[in-house]
N, C-alpha and C positions, 0 to 999 in steps of 0.2 A: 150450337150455342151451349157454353155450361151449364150444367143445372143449377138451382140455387143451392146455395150452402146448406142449408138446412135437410135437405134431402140426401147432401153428398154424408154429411153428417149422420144421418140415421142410415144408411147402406153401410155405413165404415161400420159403425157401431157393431151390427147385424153380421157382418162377415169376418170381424175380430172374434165374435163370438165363436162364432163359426169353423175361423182355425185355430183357434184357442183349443177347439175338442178334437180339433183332426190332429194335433200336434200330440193333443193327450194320448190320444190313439196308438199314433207317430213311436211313443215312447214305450209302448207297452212291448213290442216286438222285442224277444232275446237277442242278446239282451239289455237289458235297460242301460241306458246312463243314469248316474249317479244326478242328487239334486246340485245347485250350485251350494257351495260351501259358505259362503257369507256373502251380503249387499251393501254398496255403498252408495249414498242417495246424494248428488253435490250439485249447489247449486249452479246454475248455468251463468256465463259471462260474456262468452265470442255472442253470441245472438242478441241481438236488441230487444226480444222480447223477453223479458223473464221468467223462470220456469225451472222445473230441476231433472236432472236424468236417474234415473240408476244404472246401478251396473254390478252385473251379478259373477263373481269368483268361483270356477270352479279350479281345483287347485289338489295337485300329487298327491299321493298318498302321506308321503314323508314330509311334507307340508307344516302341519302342525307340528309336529315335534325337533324339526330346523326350528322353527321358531320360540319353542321353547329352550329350546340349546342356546338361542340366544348367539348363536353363529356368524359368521362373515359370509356365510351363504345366501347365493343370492339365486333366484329363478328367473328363466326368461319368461317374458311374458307376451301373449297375442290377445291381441283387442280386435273383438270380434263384433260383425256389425249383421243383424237378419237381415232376411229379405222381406217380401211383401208388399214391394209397389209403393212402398214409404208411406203405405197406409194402414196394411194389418200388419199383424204378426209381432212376436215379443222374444226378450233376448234369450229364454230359454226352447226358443226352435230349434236350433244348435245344439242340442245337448250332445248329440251323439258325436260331431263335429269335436265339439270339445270334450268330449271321452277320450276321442282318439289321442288330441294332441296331451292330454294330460297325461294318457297313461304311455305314448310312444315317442313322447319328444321329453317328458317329463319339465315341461310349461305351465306355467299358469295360465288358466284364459280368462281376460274380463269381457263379458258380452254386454255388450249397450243396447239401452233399453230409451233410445232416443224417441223422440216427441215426432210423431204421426200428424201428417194430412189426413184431411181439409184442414183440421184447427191450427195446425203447423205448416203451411206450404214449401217448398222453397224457399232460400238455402238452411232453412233450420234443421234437418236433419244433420246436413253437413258440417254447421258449426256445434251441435251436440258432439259431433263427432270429434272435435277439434277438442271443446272439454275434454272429452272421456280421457281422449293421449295427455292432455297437460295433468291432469289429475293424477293420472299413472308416474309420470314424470315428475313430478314434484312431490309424490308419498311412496316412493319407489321402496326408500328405506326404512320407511313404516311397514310396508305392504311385503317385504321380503323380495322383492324386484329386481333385475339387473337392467338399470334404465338402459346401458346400449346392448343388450338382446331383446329391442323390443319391434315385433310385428306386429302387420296389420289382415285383417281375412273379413271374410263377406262372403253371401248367396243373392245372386239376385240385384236386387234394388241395394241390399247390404255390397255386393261383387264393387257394384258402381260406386260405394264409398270408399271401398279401399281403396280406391284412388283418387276419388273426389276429396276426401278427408285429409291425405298429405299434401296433396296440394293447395288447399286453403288453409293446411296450415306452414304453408312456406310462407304465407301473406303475414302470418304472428309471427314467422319466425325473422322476416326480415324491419318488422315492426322493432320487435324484439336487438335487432343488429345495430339500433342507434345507441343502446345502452352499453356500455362497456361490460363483460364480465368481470364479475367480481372475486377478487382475489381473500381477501379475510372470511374469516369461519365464522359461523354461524348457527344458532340451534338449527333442526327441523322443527316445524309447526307440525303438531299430530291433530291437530284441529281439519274435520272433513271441510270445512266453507273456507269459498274462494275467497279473500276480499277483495271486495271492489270501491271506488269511487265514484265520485255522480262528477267529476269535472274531465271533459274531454274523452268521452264515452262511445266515441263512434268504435267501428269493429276493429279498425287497423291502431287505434290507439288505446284500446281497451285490454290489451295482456301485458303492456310495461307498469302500467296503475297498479295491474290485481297483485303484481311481484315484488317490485320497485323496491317496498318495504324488509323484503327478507333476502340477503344476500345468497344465503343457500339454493333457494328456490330458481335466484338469479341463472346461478352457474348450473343446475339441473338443467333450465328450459336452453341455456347456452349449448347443451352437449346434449340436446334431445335430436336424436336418428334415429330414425326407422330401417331396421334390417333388413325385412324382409314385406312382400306383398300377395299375400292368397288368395285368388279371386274365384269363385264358383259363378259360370253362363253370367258374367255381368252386363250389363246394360250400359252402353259407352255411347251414343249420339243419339240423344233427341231431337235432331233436328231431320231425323226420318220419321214419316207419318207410318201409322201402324198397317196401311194396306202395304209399303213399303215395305217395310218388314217384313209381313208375310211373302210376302214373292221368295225370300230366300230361306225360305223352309221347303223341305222337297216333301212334310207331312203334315198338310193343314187341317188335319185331324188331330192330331198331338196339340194343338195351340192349347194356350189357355183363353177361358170364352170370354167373347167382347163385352160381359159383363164385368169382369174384372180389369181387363188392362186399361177400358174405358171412365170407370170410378180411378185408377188409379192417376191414370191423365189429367182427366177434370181437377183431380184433389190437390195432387202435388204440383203440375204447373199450373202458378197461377202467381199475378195475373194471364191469362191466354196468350196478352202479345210479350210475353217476356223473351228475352231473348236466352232461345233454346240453344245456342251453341257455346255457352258458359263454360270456361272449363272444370267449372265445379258440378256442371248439369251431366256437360259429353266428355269426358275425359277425351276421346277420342280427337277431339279438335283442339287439344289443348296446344298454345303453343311447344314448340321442338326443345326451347328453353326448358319450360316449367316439366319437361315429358323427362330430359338430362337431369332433371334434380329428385325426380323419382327413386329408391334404391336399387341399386345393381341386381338382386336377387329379387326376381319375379315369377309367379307361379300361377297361369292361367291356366282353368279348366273351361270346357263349353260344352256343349248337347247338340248332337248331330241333327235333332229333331228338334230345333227350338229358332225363333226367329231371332232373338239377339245374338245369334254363332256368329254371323255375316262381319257386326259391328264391332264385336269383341275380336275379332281378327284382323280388320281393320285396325284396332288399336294395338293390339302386337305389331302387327308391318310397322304399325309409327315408331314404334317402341324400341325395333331394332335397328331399320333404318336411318332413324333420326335423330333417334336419343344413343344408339349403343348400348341397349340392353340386350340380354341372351333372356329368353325367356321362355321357363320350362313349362312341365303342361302336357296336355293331353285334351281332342277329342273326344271326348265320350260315347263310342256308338251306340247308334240308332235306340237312344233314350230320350224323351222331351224334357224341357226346361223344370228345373228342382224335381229329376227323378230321383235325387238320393229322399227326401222327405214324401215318400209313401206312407198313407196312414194304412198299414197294413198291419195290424195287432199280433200276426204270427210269427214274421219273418222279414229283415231287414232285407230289403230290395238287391238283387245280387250285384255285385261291382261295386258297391256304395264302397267296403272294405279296401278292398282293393286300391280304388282312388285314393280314398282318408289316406290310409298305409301308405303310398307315395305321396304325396304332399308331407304326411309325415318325414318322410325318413329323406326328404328334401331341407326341409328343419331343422332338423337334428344335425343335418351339413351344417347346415348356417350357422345355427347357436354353437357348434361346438362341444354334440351331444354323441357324437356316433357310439361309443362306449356304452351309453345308458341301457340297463335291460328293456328290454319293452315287453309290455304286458300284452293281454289280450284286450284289447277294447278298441271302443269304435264301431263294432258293426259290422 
């Protein structure tokens, strides 16, 4: 039986605290990642509840002063989603994550800082997540952006959005398809808020209202693609119970303990009997359709030592199979699930580097960056 709200509530509270300081920890290790460089707070529209996200920029070195040139220069950008069971954790967990790609792909990253279970259950993370890209996508050229080099990355609960998040938002984008794009010019709005309307408000009719009004905005979300997808050990089918899981772990000592993955269950599915094979929940079950409109350039990583390896491989077989994806990546060995975030104060956990750096310079393919120096960073 769930617990009552109010208990799931005060455990979240208590264990946000909690990796809040392990993250602090987390960062102290040489060497640091940089803070993020500026936040933007917008309010939210795909979700029927109201509520705002942030999302925090960390952004190149030469950053600032492209922009003050005032240039045609644009940056790719990766929208990055934490992990945490989609009940702790906050968008600067990643930092080191986005170290790397900032200073080895020379990217922008914006990290979301989506709305948490129990007070958020189900699918509210996912359509936060659906903001953050349209947000990207329509202030691209406010924000120095190149809206088509834009990816998506995740750890964890974050892993599972990377793919949860484009594909609920093909559901705006084909909402979106009854509109004509628009040919005549248009200002951009440098105003952070969406707008929105209170008439015909449901979710699949709710992103032609918030645009409707601004022709520019039109032809952005018109030509909004997703590059690329980076997933870290993500979690792909909820519609395996967690003793399941565990079976395909050969070290059930590595798990993380049934106090955590058990608040994380209770908080985020709910109600209980929802139905767990969503493909906004299990990307894994998604139909073969929705799996083909994925982008071509896929990058899963997993932990030899973690019980979501089984499912996220699962999801690759679909991936290539079904959909005609190639999809890069690597095993991790014999490291349990979010081995790269060790709060270890002295020393970034070994192979963290290594992966970042690949995944990176998989990137740098994509966007069209091979030339760029790369710096040291990442870990």
């Amino acid at each position: 039986m769930t617990r009552p709200q109010w208990l799931l509530r005060a455990q979240a509270r208590m264990w946000r605290a909690l990796m809040s300081l392990g993250m602090y920890i987390h960062r102290l290790a040489p060497p640091q990642p940089p803070p993020p460089a500026f936040s933007r707070t917008i309010p939210t529209a795909i979700s029927p509840t109201a509520g705002s996200v942030r999302i925090q920029f960390y952004v190149p070195s030469n950053y600032a002063a492209e922009r003050l040139k005032n240039t045609t220069h644009r940056f790719p950008v990766v929208v990055n989603f934490h992990g945490g069971g989609f009940t702790i954790g906050t968008a600067t967990d990643d930092a080191r994550w986005a170290s790397a790609v900032v200073d080895q792909v020379g990217a922008v990253v914006a990290s979301v800082d989506y709305r948490l279970a129990p007070e958020h259950p189900f699918p509210t993370a996912v359509e936060d997540g659906v903001d953050a890209l349209i947000y990207i996508a329509r202030h691209a050229n406010e924000l120095g952006l190149d809206a088509d080099r834009i990816a998506v990355s995740g750890f964890s609960a974050g892993g599972n959005m990377a793919f949860t998040v484009p594909l609920r938002l093909q559901e705006e984008l084909q909402a979106l398809s009854h509109f004509p794009s628009p040919t005549s010019s248009a200002s951009t709005s440098t105003s952070d808020t969406i707008t929105t309307t209170t008439e015909n408000t449901s979710p699949s009719n709710l992103l032609p209202n918030t645009i409707h009004a601004n022709a520019k905005d039109m032809r952005a979300m018109h030509a909004l693609k997703i590059a690329a997808i980076v997933a870290w050990y993500p979690s792909a089918d909820y519609t395996l119970t967690r003793e399941q899981r565990r079976l395909t772990n050969p070290r059930r000592d590595q798990e993380l303990p049934a106090i955590f993955t058990t608040l994380f269950d209770e908080s985020y599915l709910q109600p209980p009997a929802m139905d767990r094979a969503s493909p906004y929940l299990s990307p894994a079950l998604a139909p073969a359709a929705m799996l083909a409109a994925l982008p071509d350039h896929i990058l899963l990583y997993t932990c030899q030592w973690d019980v979501l390896r089984a499912e996220a491989r699962s999801l690759q077989r679909r991936l290539e199979q079904e959909a005609g994806k190639k999809v890069r990546g690597r095993m991790v060995k014999e490291v349990p699930h979010g081995w790269d975030k060790s709060p270890n104060p002295w020393r970034v956990t070994n192979g963290v580097g290594e992966a970042y750096g690949e995944a990176c310079g998989e990137l740098r393919r994509i966007f069209g960056s091979e030339g760029l120096v790369v710096e040291d960073g990442g870990g």
